[in-house]
C-alpha positions as semicolon CSV with decimal commas, in nm:
position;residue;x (nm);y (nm);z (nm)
1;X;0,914;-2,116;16,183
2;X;0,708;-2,332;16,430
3;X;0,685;-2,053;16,648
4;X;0,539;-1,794;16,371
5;X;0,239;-2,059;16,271
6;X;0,173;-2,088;16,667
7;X;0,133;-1,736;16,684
8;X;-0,093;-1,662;16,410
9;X;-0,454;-1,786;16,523
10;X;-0,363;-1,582;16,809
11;X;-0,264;-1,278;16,616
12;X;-0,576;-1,370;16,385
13;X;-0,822;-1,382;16,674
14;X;-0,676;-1,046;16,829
15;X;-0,783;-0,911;16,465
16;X;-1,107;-1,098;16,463
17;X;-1,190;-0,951;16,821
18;X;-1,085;-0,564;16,785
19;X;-1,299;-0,598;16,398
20;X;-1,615;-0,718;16,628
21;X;-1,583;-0,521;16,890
22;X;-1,519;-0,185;16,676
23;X;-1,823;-0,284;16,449
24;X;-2,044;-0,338;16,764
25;X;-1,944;0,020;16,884
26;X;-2,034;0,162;16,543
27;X;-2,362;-0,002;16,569
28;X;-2,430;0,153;16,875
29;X;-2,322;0,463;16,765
30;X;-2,599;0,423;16,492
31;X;-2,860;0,308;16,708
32;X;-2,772;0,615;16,969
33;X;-2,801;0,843;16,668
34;X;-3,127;0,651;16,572
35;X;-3,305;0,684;16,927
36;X;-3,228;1,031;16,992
37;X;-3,348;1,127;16,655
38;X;-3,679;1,042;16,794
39;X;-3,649;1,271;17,074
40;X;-3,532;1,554;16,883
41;X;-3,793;1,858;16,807
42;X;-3,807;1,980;17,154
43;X;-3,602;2,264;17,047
44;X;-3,408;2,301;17,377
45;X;-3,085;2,292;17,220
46;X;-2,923;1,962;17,375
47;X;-2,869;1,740;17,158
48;X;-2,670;1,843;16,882
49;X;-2,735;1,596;16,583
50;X;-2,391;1,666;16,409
51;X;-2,189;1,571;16,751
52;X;-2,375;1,256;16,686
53;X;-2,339;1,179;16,325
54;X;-1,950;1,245;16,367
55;X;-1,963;1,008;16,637
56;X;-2,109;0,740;16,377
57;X;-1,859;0,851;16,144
58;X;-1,556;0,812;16,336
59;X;-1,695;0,458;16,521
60;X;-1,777;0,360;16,123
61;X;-1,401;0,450;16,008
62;X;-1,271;0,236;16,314
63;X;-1,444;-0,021;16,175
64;X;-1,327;0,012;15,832
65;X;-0,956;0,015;15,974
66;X;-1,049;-0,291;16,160
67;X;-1,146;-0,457;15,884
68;X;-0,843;-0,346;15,636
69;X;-0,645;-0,526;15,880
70;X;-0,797;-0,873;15,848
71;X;-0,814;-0,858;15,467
72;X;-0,415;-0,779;15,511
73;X;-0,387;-1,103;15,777
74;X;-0,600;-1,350;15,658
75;X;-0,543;-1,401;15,236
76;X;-0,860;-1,677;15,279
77;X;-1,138;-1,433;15,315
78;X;-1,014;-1,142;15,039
79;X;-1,173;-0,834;15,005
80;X;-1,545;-0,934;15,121
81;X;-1,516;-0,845;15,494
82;X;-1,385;-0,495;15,393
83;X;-1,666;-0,448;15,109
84;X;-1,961;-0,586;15,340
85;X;-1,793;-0,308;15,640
86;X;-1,807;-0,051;15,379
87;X;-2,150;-0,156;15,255
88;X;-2,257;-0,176;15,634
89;X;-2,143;0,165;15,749
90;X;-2,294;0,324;15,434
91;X;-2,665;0,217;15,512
92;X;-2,677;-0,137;15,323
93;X;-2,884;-0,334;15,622
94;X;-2,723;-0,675;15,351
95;X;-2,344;-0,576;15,426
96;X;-2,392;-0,533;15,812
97;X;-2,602;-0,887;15,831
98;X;-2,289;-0,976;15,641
99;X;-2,069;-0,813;15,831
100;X;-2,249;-0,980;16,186
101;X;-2,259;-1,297;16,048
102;X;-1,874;-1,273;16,004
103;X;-1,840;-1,159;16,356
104;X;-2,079;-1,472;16,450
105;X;-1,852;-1,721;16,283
106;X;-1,578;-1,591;16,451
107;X;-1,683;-1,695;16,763
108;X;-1,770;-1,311;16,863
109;X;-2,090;-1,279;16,815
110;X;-2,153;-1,122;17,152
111;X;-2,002;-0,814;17,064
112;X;-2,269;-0,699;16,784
113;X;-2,622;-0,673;16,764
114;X;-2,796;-0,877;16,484
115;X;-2,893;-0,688;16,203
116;X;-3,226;-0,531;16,083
């Protein structure tokens, strides 16, 4: 059994890390989205804005996903990491401070972009 407790901050951390990382890809995602917004009007036909918003969709699910599985390996934290990713990917600026400040405490904080 030794072995199986040695191996869980490890597994945990994995978790930790691929929840961070995913959640800082989703952010830029958003912020992509965000900045070429601004440069959209020209009318030349480039950018297409759905292509973009399905990108924020899909990096937004990955996050979710991430998230499911640390509510699944780590009983301490419950539900609130998977609300505030939820919250975060469907506009709530509280749930992706939240959701950073997780990240931050994790000792990943280099992998997201404060919020706001």
């Amino acid at each position: 059994m030794s072995s199986c407790s040695s191996e869980e901050p490890t597994r945990a951390e994995k978790w930790q890390q691929e929840y961070c990382t995913k959640l800082g890809a989703w952010q830029d995602a958003k912020r992509a989205t965000a900045t070429s917004g601004e440069d959209v009007g020209a009318g030349d036909g480039r950018d297409d804005p759905s292509s973009e918003l399905d990108n924020v969709e899909s990096a937004g699910q990955a996050a979710v996903t991430a998230s499911e599985r640390l509510v699944r390996g780590d009983t301490h934290r419950g539900g609130t990491i998977i609300d505030d990713t939820v919250s975060a990917v469907g506009g709530d600026i509280d749930g992706e401070r939240r959701a950073v400040s997780y990240c931050g405490s994790s000792g990943f904080e280099t992998l997201v972009d404060s919020a706001g």
